[in-house]
N, C-alpha and C positions, 0 to 999 in steps of 0.2 A: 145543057142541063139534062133533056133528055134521054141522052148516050150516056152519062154518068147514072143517073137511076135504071136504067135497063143492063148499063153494067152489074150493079149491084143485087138487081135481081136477080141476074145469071149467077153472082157468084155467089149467093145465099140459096139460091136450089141448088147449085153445087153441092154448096158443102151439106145441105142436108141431103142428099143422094148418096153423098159417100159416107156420112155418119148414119144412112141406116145401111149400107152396105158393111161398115165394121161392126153395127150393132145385131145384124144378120149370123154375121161370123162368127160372135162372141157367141150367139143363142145355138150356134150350129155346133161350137166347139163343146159348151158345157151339156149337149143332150147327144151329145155321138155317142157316151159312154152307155147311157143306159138305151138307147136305144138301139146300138149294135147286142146287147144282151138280152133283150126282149127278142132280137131278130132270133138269137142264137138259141133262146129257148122255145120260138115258138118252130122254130124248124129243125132244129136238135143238131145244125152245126156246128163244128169244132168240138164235137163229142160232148157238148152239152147238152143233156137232156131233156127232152119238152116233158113242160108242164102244165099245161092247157092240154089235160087228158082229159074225153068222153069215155066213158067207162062202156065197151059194148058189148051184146052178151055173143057168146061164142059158143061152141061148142064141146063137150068136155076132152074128143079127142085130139084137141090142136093143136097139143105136143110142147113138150117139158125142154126147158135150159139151164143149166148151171147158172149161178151168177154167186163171183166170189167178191169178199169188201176186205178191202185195204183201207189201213188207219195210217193216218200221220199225224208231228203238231211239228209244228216250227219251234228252230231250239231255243227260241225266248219265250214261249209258255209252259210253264210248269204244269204241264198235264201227263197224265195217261191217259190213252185214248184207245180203246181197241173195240175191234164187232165184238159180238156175242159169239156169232158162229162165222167160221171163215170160206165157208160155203152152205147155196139152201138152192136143192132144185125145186125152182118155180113152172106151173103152168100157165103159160101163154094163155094171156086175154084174164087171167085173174088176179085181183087184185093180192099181193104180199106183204104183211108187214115184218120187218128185219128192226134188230135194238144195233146197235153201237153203246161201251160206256166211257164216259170220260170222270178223270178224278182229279182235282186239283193237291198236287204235290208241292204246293208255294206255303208262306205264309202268310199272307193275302189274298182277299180276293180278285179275280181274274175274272177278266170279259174275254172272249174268244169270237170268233167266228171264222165258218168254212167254208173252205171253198172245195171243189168236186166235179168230179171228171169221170166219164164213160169209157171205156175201151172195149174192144176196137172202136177206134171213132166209125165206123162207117155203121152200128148198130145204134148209133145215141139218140137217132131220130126213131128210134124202136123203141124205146124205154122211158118213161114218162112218170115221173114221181108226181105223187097224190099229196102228201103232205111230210114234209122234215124237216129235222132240227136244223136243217142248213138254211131255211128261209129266213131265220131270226140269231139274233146275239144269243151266245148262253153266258151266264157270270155263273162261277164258282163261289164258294167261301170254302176257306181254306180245310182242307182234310175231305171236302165233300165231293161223293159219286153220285151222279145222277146217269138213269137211263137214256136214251138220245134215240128215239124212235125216226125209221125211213118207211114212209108206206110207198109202194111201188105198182106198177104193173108191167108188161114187157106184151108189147102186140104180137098178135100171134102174124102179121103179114111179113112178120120178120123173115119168115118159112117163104115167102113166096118171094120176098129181094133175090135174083141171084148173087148180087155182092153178099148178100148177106145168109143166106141159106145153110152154109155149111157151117156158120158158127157155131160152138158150141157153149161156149162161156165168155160169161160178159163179166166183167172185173167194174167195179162199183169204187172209186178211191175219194176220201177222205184230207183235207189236211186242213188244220185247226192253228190260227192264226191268231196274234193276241191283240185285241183291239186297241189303237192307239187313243187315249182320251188327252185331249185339248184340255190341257192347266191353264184356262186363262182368268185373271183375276180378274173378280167380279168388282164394280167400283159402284 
């Protein structure tokens, strides 16, 4: 009788040893997403931008870089999307803000949001946005333009990277995505 309940023990820590090992996995699988994206923003790989900028003061001679922006939307939203201006020399260590506008060309309203990318990749851990419309959903109503502001900055130690030193322009891209909404009926 014994050897039958110390069986039983065994196989009830069992099984709760390997239900928290799949419930480990589940926890590991639904947080890889966002936490490989925090990885990616707080260290600006795979050309995504860090945003956990310190604003620090610099000098005024620290030297100017091109930075051009490219608009896209994906061809299931009915938008226009284009910069303001398709090029702005910025100085290094100060802060810039740049407009993007989008217009909804549907007959509905429309949810968007974007997503956005650095090039060259090897500068994205140089360039660190302050505040943009790509942190948040934008919704349209139909016929409406709204402005779509990017506040930026571009470190000036970009100057001292040798990977990165001889850069001249950093390309800023844009693509606007139409948010999928969940029809589920409410009961």
């Amino acid at each position: 009788m014994l050897k039958i309940l110390q069986r039983q023990n065994r196989n009830t820590l069992t099984a709760f040893f390997l239900f928290g090992i799949v419930l480990g996995m589940a926890g590991l699988a639904f947080s890889s997403a966002p936490l490989y994206k925090l990885f990616c923003q707080v260290t600006g790989f795979g050309g995504t931008p860090k945003t956990n900028v310190v604003r620090k003061a610099i000098s005024k001679s620290a030297g100017v870089i091109n930075v051009r922006f490219d608009a896209n939307t994906n061809s299931d939203l009915p938008w226009v999307f284009k910069p303001e201006k398709q090029k702005v020399l910025v100085s290094l260590g100060e802060p810039k803000l740049a407009f993007y506008f989008a217009k909804n060309v549907g007959a509905k309203p429309v949810t968007g949001t974007a997503s956005y990318n650095i090039t060259p990749f090897k500068v994205a851990k140089y360039f660190s946005k302050i505040d943009c419309f790509c942190f948040v959903r934008q919704t349209l109503e139909p016929g409406k333009r709204i402005p779509m502001p990017v506040e930026f900055i571009v470190d000036p130690e970009i100057l001292e990277d040798p990977d990165t030193a001889e850069v001249k322009t950093i390309t800023v891209s844009y693509t606007f995505f139409p948010v999928v909404q969940n029809d589920r009926k409410k009961s």
